[in-house]
N, C-alpha and C positions, 0 to 999 in steps of 0.2 A: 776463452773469455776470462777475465780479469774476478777476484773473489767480489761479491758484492753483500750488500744486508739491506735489511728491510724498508732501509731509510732511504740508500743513494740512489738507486735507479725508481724513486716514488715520490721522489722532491720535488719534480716538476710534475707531475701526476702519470705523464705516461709517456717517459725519457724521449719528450718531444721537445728541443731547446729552441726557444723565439731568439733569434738574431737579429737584432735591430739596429739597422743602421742610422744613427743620427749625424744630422746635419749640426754645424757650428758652427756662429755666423763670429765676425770680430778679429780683429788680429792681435787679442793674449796670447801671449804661452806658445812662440811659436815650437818650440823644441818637444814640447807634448803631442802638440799637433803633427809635426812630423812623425815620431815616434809611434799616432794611432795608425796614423799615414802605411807605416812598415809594416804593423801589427797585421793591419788589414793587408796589404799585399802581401804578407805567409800565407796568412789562412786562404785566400784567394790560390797562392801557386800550390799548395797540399791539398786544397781541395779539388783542384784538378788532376793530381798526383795519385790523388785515393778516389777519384769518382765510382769503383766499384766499390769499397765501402760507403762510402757517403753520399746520399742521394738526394738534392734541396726540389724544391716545388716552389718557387715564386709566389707568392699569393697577393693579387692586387686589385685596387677595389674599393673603398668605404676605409683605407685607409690613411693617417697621416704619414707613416711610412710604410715602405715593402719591406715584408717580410717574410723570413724564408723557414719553411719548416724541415727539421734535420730530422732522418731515419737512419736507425745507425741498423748498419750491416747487409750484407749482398742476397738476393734471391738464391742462396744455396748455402750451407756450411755443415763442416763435418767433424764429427766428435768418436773419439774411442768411449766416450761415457754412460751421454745420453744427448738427446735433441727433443726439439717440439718446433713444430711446422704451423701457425693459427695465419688465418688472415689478416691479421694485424700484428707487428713487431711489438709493442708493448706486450700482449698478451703471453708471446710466445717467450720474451723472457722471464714475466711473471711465472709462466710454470717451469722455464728452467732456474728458476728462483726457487720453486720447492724441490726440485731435484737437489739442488746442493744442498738443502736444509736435512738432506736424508729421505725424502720424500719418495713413494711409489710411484709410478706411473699414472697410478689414480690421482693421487694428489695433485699430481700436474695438470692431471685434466678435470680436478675440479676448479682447479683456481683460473685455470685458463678459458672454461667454458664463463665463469661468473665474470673477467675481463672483458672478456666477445661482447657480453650481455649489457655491457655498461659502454664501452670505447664504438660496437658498430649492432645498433639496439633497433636498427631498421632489419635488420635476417635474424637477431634471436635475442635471446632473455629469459627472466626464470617466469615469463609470463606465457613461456609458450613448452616447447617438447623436444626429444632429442631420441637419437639411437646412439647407442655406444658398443664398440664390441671392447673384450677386453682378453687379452693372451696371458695366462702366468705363466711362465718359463720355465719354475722350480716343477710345476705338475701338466705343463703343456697342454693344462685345460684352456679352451677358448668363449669365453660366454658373452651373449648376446642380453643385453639390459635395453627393455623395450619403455622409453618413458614419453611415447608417444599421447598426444593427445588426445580425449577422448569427447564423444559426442552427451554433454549435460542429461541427465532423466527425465529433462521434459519434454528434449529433441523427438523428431517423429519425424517418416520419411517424407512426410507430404508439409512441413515448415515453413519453408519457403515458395509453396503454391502462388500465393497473391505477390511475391515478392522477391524475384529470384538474386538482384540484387543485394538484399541482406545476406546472404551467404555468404557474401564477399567481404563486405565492408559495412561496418556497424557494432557493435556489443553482442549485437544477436548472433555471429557469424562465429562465436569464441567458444571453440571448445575447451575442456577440463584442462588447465595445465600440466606438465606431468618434469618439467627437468627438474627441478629442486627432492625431486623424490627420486629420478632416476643416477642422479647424480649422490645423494645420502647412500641409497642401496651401495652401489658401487664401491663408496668410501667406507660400508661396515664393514665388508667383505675385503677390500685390499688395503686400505687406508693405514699410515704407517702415523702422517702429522696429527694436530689437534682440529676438528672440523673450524672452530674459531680461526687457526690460522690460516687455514683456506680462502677466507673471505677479505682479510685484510687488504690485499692490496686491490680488489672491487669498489671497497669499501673507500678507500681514500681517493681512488679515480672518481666516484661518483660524489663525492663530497667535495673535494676541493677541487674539484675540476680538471677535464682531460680536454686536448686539443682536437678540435674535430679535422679529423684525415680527409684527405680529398677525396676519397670514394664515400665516404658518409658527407660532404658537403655536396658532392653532385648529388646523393640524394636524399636531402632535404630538399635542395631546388628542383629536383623534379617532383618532388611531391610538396608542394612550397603550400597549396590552396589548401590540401587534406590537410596540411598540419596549423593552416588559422584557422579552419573551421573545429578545431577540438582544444575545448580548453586546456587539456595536460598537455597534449602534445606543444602547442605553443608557449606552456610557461617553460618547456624546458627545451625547445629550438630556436623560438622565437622570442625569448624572454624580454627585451625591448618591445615589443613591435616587431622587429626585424628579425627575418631569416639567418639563422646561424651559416657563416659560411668556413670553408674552409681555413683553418691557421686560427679560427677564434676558439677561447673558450669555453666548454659547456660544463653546466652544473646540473646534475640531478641528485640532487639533496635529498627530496623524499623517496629515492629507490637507496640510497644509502641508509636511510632510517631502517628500511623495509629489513637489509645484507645483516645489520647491525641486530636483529631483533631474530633473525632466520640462523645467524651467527651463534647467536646464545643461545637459541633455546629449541634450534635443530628445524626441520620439515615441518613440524607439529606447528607452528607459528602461522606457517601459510594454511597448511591441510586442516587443521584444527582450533585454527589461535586468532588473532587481533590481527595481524594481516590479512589474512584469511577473510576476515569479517570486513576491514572496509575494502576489499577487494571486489567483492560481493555485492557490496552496498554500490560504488560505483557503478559495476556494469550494471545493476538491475535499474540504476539513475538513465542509464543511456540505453533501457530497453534489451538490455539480456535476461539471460532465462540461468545463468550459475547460480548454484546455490551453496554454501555450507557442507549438506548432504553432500552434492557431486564431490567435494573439496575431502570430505572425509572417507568417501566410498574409492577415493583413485587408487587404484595399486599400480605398479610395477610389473611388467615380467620379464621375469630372469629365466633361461634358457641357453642348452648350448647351441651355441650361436649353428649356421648351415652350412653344412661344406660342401664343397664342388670343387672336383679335380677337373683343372685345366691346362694341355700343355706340361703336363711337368711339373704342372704346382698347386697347391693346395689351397683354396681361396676358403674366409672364413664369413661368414656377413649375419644382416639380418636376416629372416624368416620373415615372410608377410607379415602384416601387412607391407612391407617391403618388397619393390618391386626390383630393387638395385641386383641383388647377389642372383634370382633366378635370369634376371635379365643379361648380365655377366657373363652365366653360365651356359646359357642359349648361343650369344652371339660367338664365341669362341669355340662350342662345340660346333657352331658351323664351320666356321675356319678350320675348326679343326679338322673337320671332315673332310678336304681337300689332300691329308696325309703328306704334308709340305711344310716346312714353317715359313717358304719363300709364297703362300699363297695368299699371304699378307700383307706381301711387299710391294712397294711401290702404285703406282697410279689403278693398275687393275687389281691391284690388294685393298683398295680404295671403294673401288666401286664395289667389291663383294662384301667389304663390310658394310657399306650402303646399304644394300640390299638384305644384309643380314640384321641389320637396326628394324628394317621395317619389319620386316618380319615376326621380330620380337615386338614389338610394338601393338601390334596387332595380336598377339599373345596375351601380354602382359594385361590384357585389361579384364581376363576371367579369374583377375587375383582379386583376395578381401581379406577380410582380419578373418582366421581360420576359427576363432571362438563363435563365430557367426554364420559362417557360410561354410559349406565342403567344396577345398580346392584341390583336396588330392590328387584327383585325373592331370590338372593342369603345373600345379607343382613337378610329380614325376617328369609331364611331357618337358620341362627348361630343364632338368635337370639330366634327361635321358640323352644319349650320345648317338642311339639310333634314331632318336627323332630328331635332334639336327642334322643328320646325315638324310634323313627324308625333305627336309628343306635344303640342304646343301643341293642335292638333285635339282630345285625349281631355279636355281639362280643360272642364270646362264653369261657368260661372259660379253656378250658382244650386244648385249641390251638393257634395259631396266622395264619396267613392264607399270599401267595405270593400278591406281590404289587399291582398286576391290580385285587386284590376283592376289594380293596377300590376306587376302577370306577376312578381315577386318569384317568384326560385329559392333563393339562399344564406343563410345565417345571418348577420347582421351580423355586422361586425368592432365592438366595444365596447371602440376603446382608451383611455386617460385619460391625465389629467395632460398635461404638458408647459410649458415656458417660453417668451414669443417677444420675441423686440424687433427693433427698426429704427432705421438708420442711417444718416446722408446726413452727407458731410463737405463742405468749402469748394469743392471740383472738380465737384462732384458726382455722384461714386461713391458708388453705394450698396449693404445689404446688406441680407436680412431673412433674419432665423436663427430656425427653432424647433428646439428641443432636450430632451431627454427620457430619463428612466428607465420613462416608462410610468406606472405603478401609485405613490401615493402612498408614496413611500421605497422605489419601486423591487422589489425582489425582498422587500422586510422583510428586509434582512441589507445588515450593512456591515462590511466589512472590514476586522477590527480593525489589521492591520498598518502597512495602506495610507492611513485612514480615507476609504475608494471608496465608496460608495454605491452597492450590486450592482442593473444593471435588470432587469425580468421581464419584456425584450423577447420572449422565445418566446410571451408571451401572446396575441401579435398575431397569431400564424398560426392557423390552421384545426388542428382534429386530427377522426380520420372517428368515434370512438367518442363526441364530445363532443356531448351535446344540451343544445341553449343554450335562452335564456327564448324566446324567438321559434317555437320547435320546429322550426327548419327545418334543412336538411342540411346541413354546411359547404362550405364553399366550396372545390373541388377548387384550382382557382387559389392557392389561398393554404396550402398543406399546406407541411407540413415537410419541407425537403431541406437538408441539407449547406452550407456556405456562402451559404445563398438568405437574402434578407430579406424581410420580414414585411411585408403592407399596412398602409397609414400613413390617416389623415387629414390629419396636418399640413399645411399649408397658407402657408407664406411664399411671396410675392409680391410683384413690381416691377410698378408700373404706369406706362406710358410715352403721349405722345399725341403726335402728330405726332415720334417720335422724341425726344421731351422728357420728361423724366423728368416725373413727374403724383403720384405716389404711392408708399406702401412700406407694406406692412400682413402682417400674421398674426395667428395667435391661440394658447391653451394650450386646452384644454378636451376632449381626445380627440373622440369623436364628434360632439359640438357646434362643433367647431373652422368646421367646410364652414359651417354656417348662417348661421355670428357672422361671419364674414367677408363673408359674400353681401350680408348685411342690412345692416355699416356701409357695404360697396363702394357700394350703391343709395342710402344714406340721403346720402352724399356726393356721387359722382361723376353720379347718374341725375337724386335729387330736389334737391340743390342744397344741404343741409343741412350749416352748418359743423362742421367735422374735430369739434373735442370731444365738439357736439351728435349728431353720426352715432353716436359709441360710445358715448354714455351713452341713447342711445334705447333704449325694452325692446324686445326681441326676443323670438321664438318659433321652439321646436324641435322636432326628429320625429324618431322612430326608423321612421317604416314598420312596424315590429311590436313593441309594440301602438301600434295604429292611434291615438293620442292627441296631440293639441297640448299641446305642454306651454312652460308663458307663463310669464315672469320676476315673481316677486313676492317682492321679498327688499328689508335692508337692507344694504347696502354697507357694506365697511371704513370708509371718511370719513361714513359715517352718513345720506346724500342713500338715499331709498327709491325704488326701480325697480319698476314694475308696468305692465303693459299697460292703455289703459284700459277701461274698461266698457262702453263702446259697442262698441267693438272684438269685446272678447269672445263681449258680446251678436248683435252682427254674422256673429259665424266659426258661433257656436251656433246660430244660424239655418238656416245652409248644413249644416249636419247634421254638424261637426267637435266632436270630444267633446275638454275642455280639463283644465286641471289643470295647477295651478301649481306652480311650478318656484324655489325659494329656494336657485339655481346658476345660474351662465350662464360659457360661456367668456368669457377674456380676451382684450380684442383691443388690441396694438398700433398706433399708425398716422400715417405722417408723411405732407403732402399739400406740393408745391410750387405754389406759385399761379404761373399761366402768363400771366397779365397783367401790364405795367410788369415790366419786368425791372430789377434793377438794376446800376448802373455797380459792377464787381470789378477795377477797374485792368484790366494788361493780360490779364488773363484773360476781361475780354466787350471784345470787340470786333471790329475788321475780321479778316474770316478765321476769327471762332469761330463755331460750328456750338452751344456747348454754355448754355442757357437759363439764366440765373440768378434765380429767385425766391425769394420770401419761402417760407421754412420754416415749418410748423408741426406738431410733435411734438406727439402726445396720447397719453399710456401710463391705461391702462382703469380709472376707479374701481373696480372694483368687487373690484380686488386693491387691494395698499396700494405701488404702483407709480408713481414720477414719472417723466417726462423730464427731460432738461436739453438745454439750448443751450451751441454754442459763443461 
């Protein structure tokens, strides 16, 4: 990529160029008019020329003309520097914008999480929570920053008795926010830039306005009613009257106010300050229970992150309340167990990961935030090699078997949404962040003051009067108390091999988050399949109840169609697994360094370095409307 500065790739808010094509009626000037005539058929035949860089979306509709929205750069790129992988292209250059600036790893992923938060404000924002893990290179520490949401001091586990509802959707449903603080920590500890310049180019997206992407126009329109029924949300989706759609653009001015004041005067602004306070003031407007107190009482925790050796490699993640890294670690020490790495090949490598999903599933639900509950027994047991080889033994090849053989006690957690991406700078420190409101725009409420986007993290716990689709009991472990947080899926991960950085992946998709991870980790690191091809492979997902396979058959944002094939199908059908197609699938980020030929970085590889330099490559997920970029 070409040098850039603060101003050129920020001119249009978020290097999204409107191309519009005008009609001219009259017969002036023919020689000009031929001339646009030409102009137009270049870019026409280069644009066909370059379709893998250049990708348009037609957008038509409520317009006087069509108009095409430009994303610059392909679903993979590769850098000897650095990279960042978000599900949005703007984003992912703004943090290779602080890489050039000098910028840590951190820094990328502060500026890149506050873009997420502004450009796709339906999966996160600093109104909601995030995990991060984070690698330093120079000391090969890995730590786990937990800025996960937390349940208000007045929460109580019986809340939502009269009204199970509110948990979901409302002010009431809003647990304590925690990115804005997990994201400062982060940046005292690695942070190279000035916190101020972090926010800068947030700060001008949400001010002068960013183009809304087709994945944030399909949804607003699917959540078109929740967002008139609340006055924030519609002054800044709906600002007309009308439904924001894709190719127009969007203003959120008072969440720019908020960047601007969080900007100068740090955390303290939100957790202690004038933000803070009409934040406050709004939810309690709309029947929440936040208070000041909670605002001031949130902390952070910092830990080294969890490892789990699989295969050959070092996996690094969250710790509970995370249910991603032990879930990981389960389904592959099954596979593992088969003493093969061809036991996860192809169609009947398929169905035993099947079978290995559910099974963790039905695990993963005697997890909690470990401040609160003792999950020791259950921890060891994902993490033990002998007890996947004790479930390896129940899967049988030539069947699949009804829900209650997999000893399933709890309700599932059924959380959604979320944002991820990945980051490897020049050193090779790296990060991988997902981040989240939860529920598609969060609580449905946004705070007209602040323009915060309220999450409905309480949605994530357990309540005892709640009877979910599955009909089973909730999950004592995950009940509401007081400052405790909620079980997660999320799932960011460093992957390391021989002490060498290998990889950095996560995904959005709540529930599906653990599968879509599993299946690109294998489609890459086990069966050998390059980065790209590993995430745009279809995938297959399970909830353990109901008992169904449900298989990716959809078209994608860039228009490439993903479906399992028919043999496959036919194959699982066989084995007596009941299927149904699935037009959804998480997103997965994912950067992989290749561990062969390293190359020459001055004096940074050589005698006395310990630290691996390869070839980068960053792949952010078709199946959102998500590029990477390289440094």
């Amino acid at each position: 990529m070409g040098r850039q500065n603060m101003e050129a790739p920020l001119l249009d808010s978020d290097h999204v160029h409107l191309l519009v094509a005008n009609e001219k009626k009259g017969n002036k000037n023919w020689n000009r008019a031929l001339r646009f005539f030409f102009v137009l058929l270049t870019f026409s035949i280069v644009g066909l020329i370059f379709r893998d860089n250049w990708s348009y979306l037609v957008v038509k509709g409520g317009y006087k003309y069509d108009e095409r929205i430009q994303v610059r750069g392909p679903d993979c790129v590769e850098s000897e520097q650095g990279v960042v992988a978000a599900d949005d292209g703007r984003c992912s250059e703004i943090g290779v914008l602080m890489l050039k600036k000098g910028g840590h790893a951190v820094d990328a992923a502060v500026a890149t999480a506050l873009c997420v938060g502004v450009v796709n404000p339906m999966s996160s924002g600093i109104g909601g929570g995030a995990f991060m893990i984070v690698r330093s290179s120079s000391t090969s520490q890995t730590q786990a920053f937990d800025s996960r949401e937390t349940a208000p001091l007045a929460a109580s586990q019986d809340m939502y008795m009269n009204d199970i509802k509110a948990k979901y959707r409302g002010a009431l449903s809003m647990g304590v926010p925690g990115e804005i603080a997990g994201l400062h920590e982060a940046w005292l500890r690695y942070g190279r830039l000035t916190w101020r310049t972090l926010f800068e180019p947030a700060i001008k997206l949400a001010k002068e306005g960013f183009v809304v992407a087709p994945y944030l126009g399909l949804s607003i329109a699917s959540n078109g009613r929740m967002i008139m029924n609340d006055p924030g949300l519609r002054q800044v989706f709906a600002p007309k009257g009308k439904l924001l759609q894709a190719g127009e653009k969007c203003y959120n001015v008072e969440l720019a106010q908020s960047l601007e004041v969080v900007a100068e005067q740090g955390p303290d602004a939100l957790y202690n300050g004038t933000i803070g306070e009409k934040l406050v003031e709004d939810v309690k407007q709309g029947g929440g229970i936040l208070t000041m107190e909670d605002l001031r009482n949130y902390k952070v925790e910092v830990t080294d992150a969890m490892v789990a050796n699989v295969m050959d490699y070092t996996i690094y993640g969250m710790p509970p309340p995370s249910s991603g890294t032990l879930g990981l670690s389960l389904v592959m020490n099954i596979l593992g167990s088969y003493g093969s790495a061809d036991a996860a090949k192809g169609d009947l490598g398929l169905h035993r990961l099947i079978e290995a999903l559910k099974h963790m599933f039905a695990e993963r639900m005697n997890l909690g935030d470990p401040d609160f509950v003792d999950i020791t027994k259950y921890t060891s047991e994902m993490l033990s090699i002998s007890y996947a080889k004790q479930i390896q033994q129940k899967i049988l090849d030539n069947t699949t078997f009804p829900a209650d053989y997999y000893l399933y006690r709890w309700s599932q957690l059924r959380d959604h949404g979320t944002s991820h991406f990945c980051v490897v700078d020049a050193d090779r420190n790296a990060v991988s962040m997902t981040t989240t409101v939860n529920y598609p725009f969060g609580a449905g409420v946004l705070s007209p003051s602040t323009g915060i986007v309220v999450n409905n993290e309480m949605g994530d716990f357990s309540a005892p009067t709640e009877i979910s689709p599955d009909m089973l009991p909730p999950a004592p472990a995950n009940f509401i108390r007081p400052k405790k947080r909620p079980l997660s899926s999320m799932t960011p991960l460093i992957i390391t091999k021989d002490n060498q950085l290998a990889g950095v992946i996560g995904g959005s998709g709540g529930m599906s988050i653990i599968p879509a991870v599993i299946q690109v980790f294998l489609n890459h690191f086990l069966l050998g399949t390059e980065p790209l091809a590993a995430v745009q492979h279809p995938r297959i997902y399970h909830k353990l109840i109901p008992n169904v396979v449900s298989y990716e058959n959809w078209t994608v944002i860039d228009g490439e169609h993903i479906e399992l094939a028919e043999e496959t199908k036919t194959f699982l059908a066989e084995k007596g697994h009941q299927l149904q197609a699935k037009s959804s699938g998480a997103i997965v980020q994912f950067v992989v360094q290749t561990l062969q030929n390293p190359i020459e970085m001055g004096r940074k590889y050589g005698k006395g370095s310990n630290i691996y330099y390869g070839t980068l490559t960053a792949v952010s997920d078709p199946r959102k409307d998500g590029k990477p970029a390289a440094l």
